[in-house]
N, C-alpha and C positions, 0 to 999 in steps of 0.2 A: 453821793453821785460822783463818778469820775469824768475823766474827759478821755474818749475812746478813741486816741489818734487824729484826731482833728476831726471826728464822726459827729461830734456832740456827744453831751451827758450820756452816759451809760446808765442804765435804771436795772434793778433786779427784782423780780415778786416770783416768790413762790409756784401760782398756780393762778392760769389766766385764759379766757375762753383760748384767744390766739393772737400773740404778739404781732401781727401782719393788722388784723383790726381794731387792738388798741391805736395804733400808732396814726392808721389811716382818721380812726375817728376821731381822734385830736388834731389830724389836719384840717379836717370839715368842721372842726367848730377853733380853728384860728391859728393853733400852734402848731405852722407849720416848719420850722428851722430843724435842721438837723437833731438826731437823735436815736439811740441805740437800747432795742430793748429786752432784755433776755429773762425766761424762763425755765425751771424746773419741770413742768409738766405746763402742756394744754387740753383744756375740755375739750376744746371744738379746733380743733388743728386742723390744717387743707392744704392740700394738691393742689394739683393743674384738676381743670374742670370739675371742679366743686368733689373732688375726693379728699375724705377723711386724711388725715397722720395721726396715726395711732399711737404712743407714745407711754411709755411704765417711765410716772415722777423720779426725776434725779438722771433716769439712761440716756439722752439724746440731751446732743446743743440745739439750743431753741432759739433764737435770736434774730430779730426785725431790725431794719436801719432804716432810716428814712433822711432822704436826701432832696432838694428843692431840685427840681425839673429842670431851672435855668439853662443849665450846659450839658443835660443829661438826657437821651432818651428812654422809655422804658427799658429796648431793647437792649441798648449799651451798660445799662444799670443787671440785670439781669447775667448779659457778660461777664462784665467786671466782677462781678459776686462769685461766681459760679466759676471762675480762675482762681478766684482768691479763695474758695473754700478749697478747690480741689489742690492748688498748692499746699495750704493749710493740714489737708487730712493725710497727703503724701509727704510729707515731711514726717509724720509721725507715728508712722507704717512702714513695717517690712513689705509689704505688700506696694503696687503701682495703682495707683490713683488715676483715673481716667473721667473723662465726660462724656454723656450720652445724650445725645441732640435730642428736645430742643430745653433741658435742663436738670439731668440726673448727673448724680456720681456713683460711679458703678468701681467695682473692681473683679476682675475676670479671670486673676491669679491666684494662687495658694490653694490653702484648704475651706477656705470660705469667700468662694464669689457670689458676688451678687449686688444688689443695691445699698449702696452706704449711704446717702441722704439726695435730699433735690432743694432748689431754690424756686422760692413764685414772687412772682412784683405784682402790685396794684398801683396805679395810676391814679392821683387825687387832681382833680383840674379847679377848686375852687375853692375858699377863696383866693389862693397861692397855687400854682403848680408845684409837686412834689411828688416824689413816687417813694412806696416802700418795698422793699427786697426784704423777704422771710429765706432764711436757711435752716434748714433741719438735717442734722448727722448723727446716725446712728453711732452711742460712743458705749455703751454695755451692750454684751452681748444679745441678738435676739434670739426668741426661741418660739414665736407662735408668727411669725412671716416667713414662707420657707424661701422665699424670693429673694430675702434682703440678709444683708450683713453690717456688721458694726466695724467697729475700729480695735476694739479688742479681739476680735475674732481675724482681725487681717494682720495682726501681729501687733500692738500696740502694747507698749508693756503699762500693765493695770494696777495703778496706784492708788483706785478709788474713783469712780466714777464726775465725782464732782471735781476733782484734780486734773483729768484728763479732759476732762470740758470746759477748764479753764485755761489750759494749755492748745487746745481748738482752739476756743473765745480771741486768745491773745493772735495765735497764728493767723486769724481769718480776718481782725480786724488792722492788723498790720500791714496785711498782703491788700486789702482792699482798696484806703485810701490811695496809692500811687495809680492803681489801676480803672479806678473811675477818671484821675485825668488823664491818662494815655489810654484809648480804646484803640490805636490801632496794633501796638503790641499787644493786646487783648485778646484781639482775631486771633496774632501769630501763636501765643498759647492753647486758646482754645482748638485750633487746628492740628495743632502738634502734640496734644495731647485727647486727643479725642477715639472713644469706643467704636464711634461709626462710622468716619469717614473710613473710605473701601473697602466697606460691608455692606455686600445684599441686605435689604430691607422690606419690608412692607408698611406703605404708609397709608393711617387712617386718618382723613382729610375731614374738615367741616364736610357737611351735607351725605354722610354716606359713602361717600367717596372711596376706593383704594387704591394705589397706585402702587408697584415691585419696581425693585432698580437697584441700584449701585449709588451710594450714597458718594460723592465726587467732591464735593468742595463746600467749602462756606462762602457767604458773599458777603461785602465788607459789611452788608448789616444784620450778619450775624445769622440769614438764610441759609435753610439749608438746598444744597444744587443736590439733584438725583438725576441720573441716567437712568432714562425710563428702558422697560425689557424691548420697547418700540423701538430706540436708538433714539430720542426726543429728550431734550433735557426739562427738567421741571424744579425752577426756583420754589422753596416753602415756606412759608411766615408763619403757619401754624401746623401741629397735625403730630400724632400720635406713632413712635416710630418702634418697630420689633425688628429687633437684629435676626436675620434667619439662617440656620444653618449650613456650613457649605455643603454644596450635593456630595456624595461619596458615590 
């Protein structure tokens, strides 16, 4: 075991349901302190709202951190991560690197746009506060998600998959720790770098709900602001977002 930038021990296994519940389940029975933990494949990999990540062993960075909640909240955690991969994966692409609210990294450029990986947090409140942040980045190429793209496919010169997600691994956990304790440079990135702000949108909201607009701004907690098609503004903490195309 190493020491992952002041993350905590860095652990590695082969193949594991999903490094977001390992980690969770060992804060629920005590070992809650820092801690970093990556995989080659997972069986049961997951989204936002209980969706699969589908995953071919060795192709994607798989990696959970988990960090005590003290100075942290989910949503700043979430942030921070989600800065630090998309630095991480655009450092190491021809291609631009962008975020897509309210936690993808997408690329929109070259001959392969699409989705390159997402981040999801879980929240442990017992017996320590702690939260875990999962990032997943597509780094071989894909070939059965016609949505998504890798990092080799956005220009990434290909030395080996396991080489290449080691040079992720190092860039994402580098870029991390500074960025969990400055959240408010965090926004400024995320803002500055984002797929959606001033892009029409349609958003699917808990309860059914939809709501079109003009995605306008973040709020320092990481909210997204929409200009509704009413002229109403509408702050979001959750919700399901499709970029739409401009009318021609």
């Amino acid at each position: 075991m190493a020491n992952a930038t002041g993350l905590g021990p860095l652990r590695h296994v082969e193949v594991t349901g999903s490094t977001n519940a390992d980690l969770v389940a060992e804060a629920r029975d005590g070992n809650f302190g820092p801690a970093v933990l990556v995989a080659d494949h997972q069986s049961a990999g997951r989204g936002r709202l209980g969706r699969e990540w589908d995953d071919e062993p060795g192709n994607a960075l798989l990696v959970s951190i988990r960090v005590p909640a003290t100075h942290h909240s989910v949503g700043g955690v979430v942030a921070a991560a989600g800065a630090a991969a998309r630095l991480a994966a655009d450092q190491l692409t021809t291609s631009t690197v962008l975020t897509k609210w309210p936690n993808d990294l997408v690329v929109q450029d070259g001959a392969a746009p699409g989705k390159l990986g997402g981040v999801l947090a879980e929240y442990v409140a017992e017996p320590h506060e702690s939260v875990v942040v999962g990032v997943g980045i597509n780094v071989a190429a894909i070939e059965r998600q016609p949505d998504a793209t890798s990092m080799v496919q956005c220009g990434m010169v290909q030395r080996g998959s396991l080489a290449d997600r080691d040079l992720l691994l190092s860039g994402l956990l580098s870029a991390l720790a500074p960025r969990l304790a400055d959240p408010v440079s965090v926004l400024g990135e995320l803002r500055g770098n984002s797929a959606t702000l001033g892009t029409r949108v349609r958003v699917e909201l808990p309860g059914n709900r939809i709501v079109h607009g003009e995605a306008v701004g973040l709020s320092d907690e990481g909210r997204l602001v929409l200009r509704c098609n009413d002229a109403t503004s509408l702050t979001i903490a959750a919700g399901d977002v499709i970029h739409l195309r401009p009318a021609t």
